[in-house]
Steps between C-alpha positions, in 0.01 A plus 500: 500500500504523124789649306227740335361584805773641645614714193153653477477573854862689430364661194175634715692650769756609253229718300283597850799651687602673155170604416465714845866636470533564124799328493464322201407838351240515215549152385455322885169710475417324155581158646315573799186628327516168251501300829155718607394346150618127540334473858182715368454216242577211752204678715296470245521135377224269537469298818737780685361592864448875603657476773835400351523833241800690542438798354731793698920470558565224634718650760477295802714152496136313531378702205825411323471180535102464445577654144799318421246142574250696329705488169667187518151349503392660185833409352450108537107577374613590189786514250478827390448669827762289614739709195399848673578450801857366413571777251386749793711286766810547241424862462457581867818324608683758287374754763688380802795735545854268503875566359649346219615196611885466602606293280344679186724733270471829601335427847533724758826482727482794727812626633384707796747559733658797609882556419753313749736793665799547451586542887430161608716311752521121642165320473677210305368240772162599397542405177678224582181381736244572212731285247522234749093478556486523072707198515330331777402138382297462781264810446141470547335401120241740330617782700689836401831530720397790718770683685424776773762752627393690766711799720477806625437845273826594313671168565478428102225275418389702181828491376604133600194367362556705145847407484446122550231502210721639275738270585277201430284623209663326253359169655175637516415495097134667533591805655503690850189635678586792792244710674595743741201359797581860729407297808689724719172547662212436472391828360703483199488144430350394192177304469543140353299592186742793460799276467307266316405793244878591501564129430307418212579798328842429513395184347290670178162413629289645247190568731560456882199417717328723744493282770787344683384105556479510095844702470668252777372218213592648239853533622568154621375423137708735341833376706413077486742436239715744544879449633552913697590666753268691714611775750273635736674789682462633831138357585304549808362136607434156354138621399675760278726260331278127501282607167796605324654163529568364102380118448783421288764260693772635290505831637668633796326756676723789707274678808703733670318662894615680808237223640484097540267363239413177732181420280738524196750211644270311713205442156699566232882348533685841515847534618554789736877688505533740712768811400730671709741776551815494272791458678745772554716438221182431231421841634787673479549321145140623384553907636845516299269360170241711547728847625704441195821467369574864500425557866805591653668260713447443882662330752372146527432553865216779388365333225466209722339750823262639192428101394428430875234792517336392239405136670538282227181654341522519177264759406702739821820405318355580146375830625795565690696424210289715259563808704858465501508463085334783425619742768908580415483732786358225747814313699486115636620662816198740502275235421646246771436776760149548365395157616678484740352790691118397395614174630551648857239769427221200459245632761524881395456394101282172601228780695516709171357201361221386757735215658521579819733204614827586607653157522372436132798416259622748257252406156797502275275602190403764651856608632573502150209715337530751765853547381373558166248697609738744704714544180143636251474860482208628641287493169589169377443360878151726554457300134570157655292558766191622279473176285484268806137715623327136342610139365483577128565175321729662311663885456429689192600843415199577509415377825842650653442863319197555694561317808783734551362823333789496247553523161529211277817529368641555878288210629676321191846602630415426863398194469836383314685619751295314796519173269888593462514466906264230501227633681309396229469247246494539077243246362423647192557771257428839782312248722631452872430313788583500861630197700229470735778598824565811284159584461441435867854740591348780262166485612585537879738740442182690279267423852772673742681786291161606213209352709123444437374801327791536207503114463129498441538834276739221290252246426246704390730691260602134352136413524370807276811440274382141450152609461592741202713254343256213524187700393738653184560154416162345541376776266776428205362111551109529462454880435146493453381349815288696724737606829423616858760707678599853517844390369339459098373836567849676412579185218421441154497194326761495166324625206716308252678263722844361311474118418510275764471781795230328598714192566805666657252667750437190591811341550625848703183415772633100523815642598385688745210281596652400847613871595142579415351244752766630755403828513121426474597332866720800627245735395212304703729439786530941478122564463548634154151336348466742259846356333403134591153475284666694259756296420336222475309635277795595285618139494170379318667471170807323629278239694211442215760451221804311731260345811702430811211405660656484860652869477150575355269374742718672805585827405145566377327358860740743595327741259174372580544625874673800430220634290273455776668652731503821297188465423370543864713778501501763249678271189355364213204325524514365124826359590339206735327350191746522203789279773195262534469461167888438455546294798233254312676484190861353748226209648386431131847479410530255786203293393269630819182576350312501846725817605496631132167577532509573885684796388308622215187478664659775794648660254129568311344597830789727597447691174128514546582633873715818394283563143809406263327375194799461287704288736132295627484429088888359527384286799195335268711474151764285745211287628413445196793369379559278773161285482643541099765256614255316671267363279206742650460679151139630521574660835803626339347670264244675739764605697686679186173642380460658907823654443424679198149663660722600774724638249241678362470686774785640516454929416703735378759621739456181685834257588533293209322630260768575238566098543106433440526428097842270547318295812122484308737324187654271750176391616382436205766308395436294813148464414579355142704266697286382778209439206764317303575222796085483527491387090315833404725575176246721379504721761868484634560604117321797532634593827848438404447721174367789731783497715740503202336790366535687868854413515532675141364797605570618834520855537869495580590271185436160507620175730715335221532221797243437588375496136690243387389298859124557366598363132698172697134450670321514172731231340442322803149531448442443134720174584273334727210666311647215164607772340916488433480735217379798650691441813821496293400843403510634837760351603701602213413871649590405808866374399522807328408709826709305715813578284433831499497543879753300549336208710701208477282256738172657352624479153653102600096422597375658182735288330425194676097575398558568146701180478194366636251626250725434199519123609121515571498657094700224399804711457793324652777678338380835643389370819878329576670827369279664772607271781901567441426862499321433808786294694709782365344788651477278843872407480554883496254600792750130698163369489607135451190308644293713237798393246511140546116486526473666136746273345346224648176581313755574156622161551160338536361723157803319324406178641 
């Protein structure tokens, strides 16, 4: 197949699976709307068939390629056709989300992993092992080394794995990868396009796809040249770990399991090393480091009877350890006796805990946290217990505060002192996390001394808490959006926000984006509906602005359901519609039209059902933007004018009506839009002034936004209307707008389109003093796809 061939074919599928998610923003829309325009004109050559018109998305691979032919035929018909589609090949390559490469100054070198601990004991002959298959002349070519350490829980994987990466690093020039898989079952794992999102964020993708076959790509792309290590901690199976597998055969990858990864050694080369105990004397060595220098002394014999009860595990010795550091008052003698009487006490403490074996070995893990556990006062170990009611990815104060019913400040202090005796883990600034063996302890202990009703009374207090803090958040990022949810009732959006709120509400939801999915689950699993819809609903902003498509699409199926169950009940019925609506955005985002509009479709009839005109209108403006991104303008445009006679129907005192003037501008603006693809300048002129004036003079003060979104369209417009000078005039307003609010990515596109119009004026000077602005204001959003794309285009204006 022909060289151009194949890069147009890219460039199509580039453009159609951007086009549907938006993920090349407001300039992937531009590209994809000037390849509407290149195929239009092919159709309409002489000699051309009917039947071979492509005139919607090309979004199937047969499509794809029927367009891509399509083009390539044109281009050898004639010269300057040939020119257009190049120059619209070049510009959609710029599109496809990728790193800076390695070996370019300033690329991107992540250093990801974890700190090594301090209290770390023996484990040189893994190191030793790992060297040895580095150095292995014999090693299988255009491979990555992979190594896989497997064990039981709390036999030091984690920490093995993190200490031998540190160790090598320095050989490893392009950086280190780690992502924290949380296959201790399969209930917490983490979905392969999770990691892979973790992945190439650590690796400064700009834009990371929806879908995972296109992230797996994109990350064997990213990692081809690259010399790194990869560690893939405590996964759950080989399917888990085989897409996350780097193409570069100068990286070593480290997978650490409780479980044989057979598919792992048997396909793809690995090495398998299995861990065990430490001896007595690594153990004895590794509970004086971690006790401390200051403990008083002990006769060797006890320290050694201690060592012994511990089993060579290192996280029972660490814990062990921990307790006797920060309790003066606690002896080795006491703590000797302590295991040694749950040792012989294994059936009484074993029933506690639902093993009803009474041959079954002493766990020595457990031996260990139960000492611990004995030595809490009854608040801090009621405290312990409370946090363990679900698997929270991780343990804010937030999330501790009201799974406990405390305070902040005391679930601050607590959870110091639980990390102190290492029942818990620090992994960030007032952010915890249980080993999974000490979630398990706590939560049983939670089952058999709290029970059902006050663990379930838990979860929905860290549920509403998470609600509340989501939904204040979501407001402070898009506060004029129309909401559903009994939880905006009591809020009210910042009447003169500081600069950059907007952005740091944001950034507070991504950090809590997993705890949010978590308790989205635990409040399903408890019946809570109410909180589940709700919820989602309060993640909108974080999703439409950030995507993770995966978390998207499940928690809002989730939604979906939940909705309906109240519904049939005595819930809200408007609630079934607006997660329909939603949950069609995620499969846009994912590049599945088919169940896009699936959705939307049952989300229109669902609002027709139960009378709700304002979210029915929501349902139609959505449709309408989705055949927007799919070449099917003119039914676009119907469906936007539908909305607004539904919105017109909409009477005082009615839901929604307050939004009514904002939504009637949006359509509007959508109109102007849809009649702009179509080539009806005239009219998408006057629709686009309209809206502008609407925006201007809403009766709570104008959109400033949005307004300076309706004068980017007009530029656009006037543009492909011949007409730079007039577009240079609205886009002058709209740089001026988007400085004002403080939209860096808006105000890089506005850039990027005045650049364009002073180049289409003849004005290079002004157009390539537009384009560093733009790469600036992209560098400071760690956009670098959208900055390397824009100097590219500076360096061809200089050319």
């Amino acid at each position: 197949m022909e060289p151009l061939i194949d890069l147009v074919f890219s460039a199509v599928g580039t453009v159609a699976s951007g086009a549907l998610s938006g993920a090349g923003g407001e300039m992937g829309r531009r590209i994809s709307e000037r390849l509407h325009g290149l195929l239009g004109r092919a159709a309409s050559e002489p000699g051309t068939p009917a039947g071979r018109q492509v005139l919607v998305l090309p979004v199937t691979e047969h499509e794809r390629r029927a367009a891509a032919l399509r083009l390539v035929e044109l281009a050898h018909s004639s010269p300057e056709f040939a020119h257009e589609v190049r120059e619209w090949v070049r510009e959609a390559s710029r599109l496809a989300p990728r790193p800076v490469t390695a070996v370019a100054p300033g690329a991107s070198r992540p250093q990801m992993l974890p700190p090594a601990t301090a209290a770390f004991t023996d484990r040189e002959d893994v190191l030793a092992w790992i060297k040895g298959l580095l150095d292995d002349a014999d090693r299988a070519p255009g491979a990555p080394v992979v190594a896989t350490l497997t064990g039981p829980g709390g036999i030091g994987k984690t920490a093995t794995v993190v200490r031998c990466a540190h160790e090598l690093r320095e050989e490893f020039p392009d950086g280190v990868l780690f992502v924290d898989l949380a296959g201790a079952s399969a209930g917490t794992a983490l979905t392969p396009s999770e990691a892979l999102v973790r992945l190439l964020e650590g690796l400064k993708v700009g834009t990371v796809p929806g879908d995972e076959a296109r992230q797996r790509d994109l990350f064997r792309d990213c990692t081809a040249e690259r010399r790194m290590i990869v560690v893939l901690d405590n996964a759950l199976d080989d399917a888990q770990v085989l897409p996350l597998l780097p193409a570069s055969p100068g990286s070593l990858v480290l997978v650490s399991s409780r479980h044989r990864l057979g598919r792992l050694v048997a396909e793809h080369g690995a090495h398998p090393f299995t861990l065990r105990p430490l001896s007595t004397a690594d153990s004895v060595l590794l509970l004086r480091r971690v006790a401390g220098h200051n403990r008083s002394a002990a006769p060797e014999e006890v320290v050694r009877a201690v060592a012994e009860g511990t089993g060579g595990i290192p996280l029972a010795v660490c814990t062990t350890g921990a307790g006797l550091a920060v309790r003066e008052h606690l002896s080795w003698d006491r703590v000797a006796r302590g295991l040694a009487d749950r040792i012989h006490g294994t059936r009484q403490t074993g029933a506690l805990m639902g093993d009803t074996d009474p041959h079954a070995p002493a766990d020595p893990v457990r031996l260990a946290q139960d000492v611990s556990y004995g030595e809490l006062d009854p608040e801090c170990a009621a405290f312990y217990r409370a946090l363990a009611v679900w698997s929270w990815p991780t343990v804010s104060v937030l999330c501790a505060a009201h799974a406990a019913g405390v305070e902040e400040d005391r679930a601050r202090d607590m959870l110091e002192r639980l990390a102190r005796v290492h029942l818990l883990e620090e992994v960030a600034e007032e952010r915890y996390r249980f080993h999974d063996l000490a979630r398990a302890h706590a939560r049983e202990l939670a089952v058999a001394e709290d029970g059902d009703r006050r663990m379930r009374e838990a979860v929905r207090r860290v549920a509403i808490a998470y609600l509340r803090f989501a939904a204040a958040a979501d407001l402070r990022v898009i506060p004029h959006r129309w909401h559903l949810g009994p939880v905006y009732d009591r809020l009210t959006a910042p009447e003169h926000p500081e600069p950059g709120d907007s952005a740091r509400a944001l950034r507070e939801l991504r950090a809590e984006r997993e705890n949010l999915a978590a308790v989205i689950h635990a409040a399903e699993h408890h019946g809570y509906d109410d909180l589940v819809w709700q919820l989602c609903e309060a993640m909108w902003s974080l999703h439409l602005r950030l995507g993770f498509h995966a978390q998207w699409i499940e928690t809002h199926l989730r939604g979906v359901e939940a909705a309906r169950r109240g519904a049939e009940e005595f819930g809200d019925r408007r609630a079934v519609g607006r997660m329909l609506v939603q949950l069609a955005f995620a499969y846009m985002g994912v590049g599945d039209a088919d169940r896009a509009e699936e959705a939307l479709e049952a989300a229109i009839t669902a609002d027709a059902a139960c009378g709700h005109l304002r979210g029915r209108a929501t349902a139609l403006e959505a449709l309408g933007l989705l055949r927007l991104k799919l070449w099917r303008h003119d039914e676009a445009r119907l469906g936007f004018e539908e909305a607004k006679r539904v919105l017109g129907g909409i009477r005082e005192g009615d839901d929604g009506r307050r939004d009514v003037p904002r939504a009637t501008a949006l359509l509007e603006h959508h109109i102007g839009r849809a009649l702009t693809q179509e080539g009806a300048f005239p009219a998408a002129l006057a629709k686009l002034n309209d809206a502008l004036v609407r925006f201007r003079t809403l009766p709570e003060g104008a959109d400033t936004y949005n307004e300076g979104r309706v004068y980017m369209s007009l530029g656009e417009t006037h543009l492909r209307a011949g007409d730079p000078e007039l577009a240079l005039v609205c886009l002058d307003k709209a740089v001026e707008t988007m400085t004002a609010e403080g939209a860096d990515l808006q105000l890089a596109d506005a850039l990027e389109q005045r650049a364009e119009g002073h180049r289409l004026a003849g004005h290079p000077a002004e157009a390539a003093e537009d384009l560093r602005a733009a790469a600036a204001r992209y560098e400071k959003q760690e956009d670098a796809v959208g900055a390397e794309r824009v100097r590219e285009r500076l360096a061809a204006l200089a050319g």
